[in-house]
N, C-alpha and C positions, 0 to 999 in steps of 0.2 A: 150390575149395570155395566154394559159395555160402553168401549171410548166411544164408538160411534152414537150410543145412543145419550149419552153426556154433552156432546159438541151440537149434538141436532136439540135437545134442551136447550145448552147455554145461547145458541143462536135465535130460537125462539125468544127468552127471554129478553135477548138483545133485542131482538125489532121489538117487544113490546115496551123496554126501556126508552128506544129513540118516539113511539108513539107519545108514551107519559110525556118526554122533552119538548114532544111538538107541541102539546095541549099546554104545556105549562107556558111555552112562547106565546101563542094564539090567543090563551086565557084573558078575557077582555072583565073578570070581575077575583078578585082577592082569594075570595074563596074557591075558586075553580082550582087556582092557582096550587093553592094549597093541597088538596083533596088528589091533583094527581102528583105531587112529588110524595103524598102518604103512599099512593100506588108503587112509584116506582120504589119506592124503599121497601115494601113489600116483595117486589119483585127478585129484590136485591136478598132478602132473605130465604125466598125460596132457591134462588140459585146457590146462598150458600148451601143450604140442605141438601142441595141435588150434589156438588161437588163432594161435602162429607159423608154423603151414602157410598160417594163413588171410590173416594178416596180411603176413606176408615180415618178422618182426621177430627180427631174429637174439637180441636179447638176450632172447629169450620160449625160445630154445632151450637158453640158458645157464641160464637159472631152471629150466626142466625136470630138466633134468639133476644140478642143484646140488639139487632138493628130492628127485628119485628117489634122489640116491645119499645126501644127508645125513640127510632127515625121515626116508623111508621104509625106509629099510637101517639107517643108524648109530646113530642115534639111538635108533631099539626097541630093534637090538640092544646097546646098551649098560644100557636100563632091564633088557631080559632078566638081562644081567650082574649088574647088581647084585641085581635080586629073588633069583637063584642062589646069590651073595655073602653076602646080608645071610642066607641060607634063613629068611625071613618067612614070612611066614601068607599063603597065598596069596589068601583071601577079601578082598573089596573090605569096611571099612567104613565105612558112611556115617553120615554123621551124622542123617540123615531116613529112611524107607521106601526103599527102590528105586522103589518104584510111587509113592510121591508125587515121587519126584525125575522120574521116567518123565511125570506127571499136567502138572505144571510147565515139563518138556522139550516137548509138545505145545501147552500155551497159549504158549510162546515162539515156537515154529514159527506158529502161527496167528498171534500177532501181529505178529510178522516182516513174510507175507504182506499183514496188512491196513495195515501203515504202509508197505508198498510199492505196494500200489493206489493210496494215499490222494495219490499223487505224481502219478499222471495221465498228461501228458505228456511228465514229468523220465523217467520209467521208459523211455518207449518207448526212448530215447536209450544204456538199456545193455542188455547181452548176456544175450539169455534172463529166465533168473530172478537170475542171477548175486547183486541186491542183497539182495533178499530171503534167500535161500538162505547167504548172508555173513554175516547179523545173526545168524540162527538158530543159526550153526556160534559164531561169536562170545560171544551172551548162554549159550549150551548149556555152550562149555567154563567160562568164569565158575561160571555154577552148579554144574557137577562140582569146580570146584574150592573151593567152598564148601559141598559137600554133602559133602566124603571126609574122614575123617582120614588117611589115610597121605601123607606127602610121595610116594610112586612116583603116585598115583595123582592127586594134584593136580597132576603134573609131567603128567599125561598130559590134563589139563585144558586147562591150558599150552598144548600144543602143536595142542591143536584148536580152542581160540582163536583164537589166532594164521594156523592154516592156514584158520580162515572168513575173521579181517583180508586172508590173501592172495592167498584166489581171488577174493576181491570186488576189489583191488586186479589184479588182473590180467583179469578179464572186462572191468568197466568202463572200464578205462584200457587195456586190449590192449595192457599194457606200458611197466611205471612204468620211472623210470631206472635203467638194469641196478645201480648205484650203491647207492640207496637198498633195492633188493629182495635184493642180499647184505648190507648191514648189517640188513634186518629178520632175516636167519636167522642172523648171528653172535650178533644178540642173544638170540638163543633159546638157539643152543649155548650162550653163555656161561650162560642160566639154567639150562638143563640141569647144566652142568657145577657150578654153585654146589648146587645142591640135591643136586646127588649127593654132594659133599665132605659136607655136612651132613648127610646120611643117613648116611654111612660113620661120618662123626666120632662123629653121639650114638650110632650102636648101638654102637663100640669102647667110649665112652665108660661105656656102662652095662655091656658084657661087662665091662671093667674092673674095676668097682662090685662086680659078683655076685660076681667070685673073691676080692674083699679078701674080702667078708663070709664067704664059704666058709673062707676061710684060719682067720682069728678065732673062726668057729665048730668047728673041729676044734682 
């Protein structure tokens, strides 16, 4: 596989990365929500593949495979789980418009892009768009997870976060130490896992609450 035909993948995948981001802002129900950051973490494994076809970097095939089966499978479906568990309201709310969060999501994309021009000849030296297209997935999840109230949906922030932090981390480095790129995604499971106890705890906590008071009122 030639570089040119590597940087026209990575860039591909990059705009179908910033699509998943758009959907995940715009998502007006939970499970939308969910459903494209499984995509984009999908995405995020295919381009690991494409880099270690290109590269000959066996631990780029390890990361693949560890994000297709953890991000992209486990992980939704365990949010799925509990949104089922907890049977919540399905509607995303936000704390802001959807469309100003959407308004927001696009001036971060733009400036992404223009503090990556602004680099010159550092740019040419990484893969595609790879940097730019990292900030965007990056500052994006941040503001969803500043713009939602429900823990499911800032857990889903989270995780698109972090997967801009590591497609940028794997284009430009074409393969950090296999070491450091399973502890970035323990550290996720593990946040995953904390938020979920917390979401289980205070909704028990306040079903709880309701029955005293039923009790007391009959």
């Amino acid at each position: 596989m030639t570089l040119e035909t590597v940087h026209t993948v990575i860039d591909d995948i990059g705009a179908l990365l910033l699509f998943t981001m758009i959907l995940i802002v715009a998502a007006g129900q939970i499970y939308r929500a969910i459903y494209a950051v499984a995509a984009q973490s999908l995405l995020i494994a295919i381009a690991g593949a494409v880099l270690a076809t290109s590269t000959g970097n066996r631990d780029l095939w390890v990361i693949a495979g560890i994000t297709l089966a953890v991000k992209a499978i486990i992980l939704p479906w365990v949010l799925h789980r509990v949104v089922q568990r907890m049977d919540v309201r399905r509607e995303v709310e936000p704390v802001i418009p959807i469309s100003a969060t959407l308004v927001l999501a696009v001036v971060i994309v733009v400036a992404s892009f223009q503090l990556s021009a602004s680099l010159g000849s550092v740019r040419q030296a990484i893969t595609g768009n790879a940097l730019p297209v990292g900030i965007a997935l990056t500052l994006t999840g941040v503001l969803v997870m500043a713009t939602r109230k429900t823990a499911l949906t800032q857990m889903v922030g989270l995780f698109a976060s972090e997967n801009g932090i590591f497609f940028t981390a794997m284009a430009v480095t074409q393969g950090m130490p296999l070491i450091i790129e399973i502890g970035v995604i323990l550290d996720v499971i593990l946040a995953a896992l904390v938020m979920t106890i917390m979401v289980l705890r205070v909704r028990s906590t306040v079903d709880a609450d309701i029955a005293d008071l039923d009790r007391l009122r009959g």
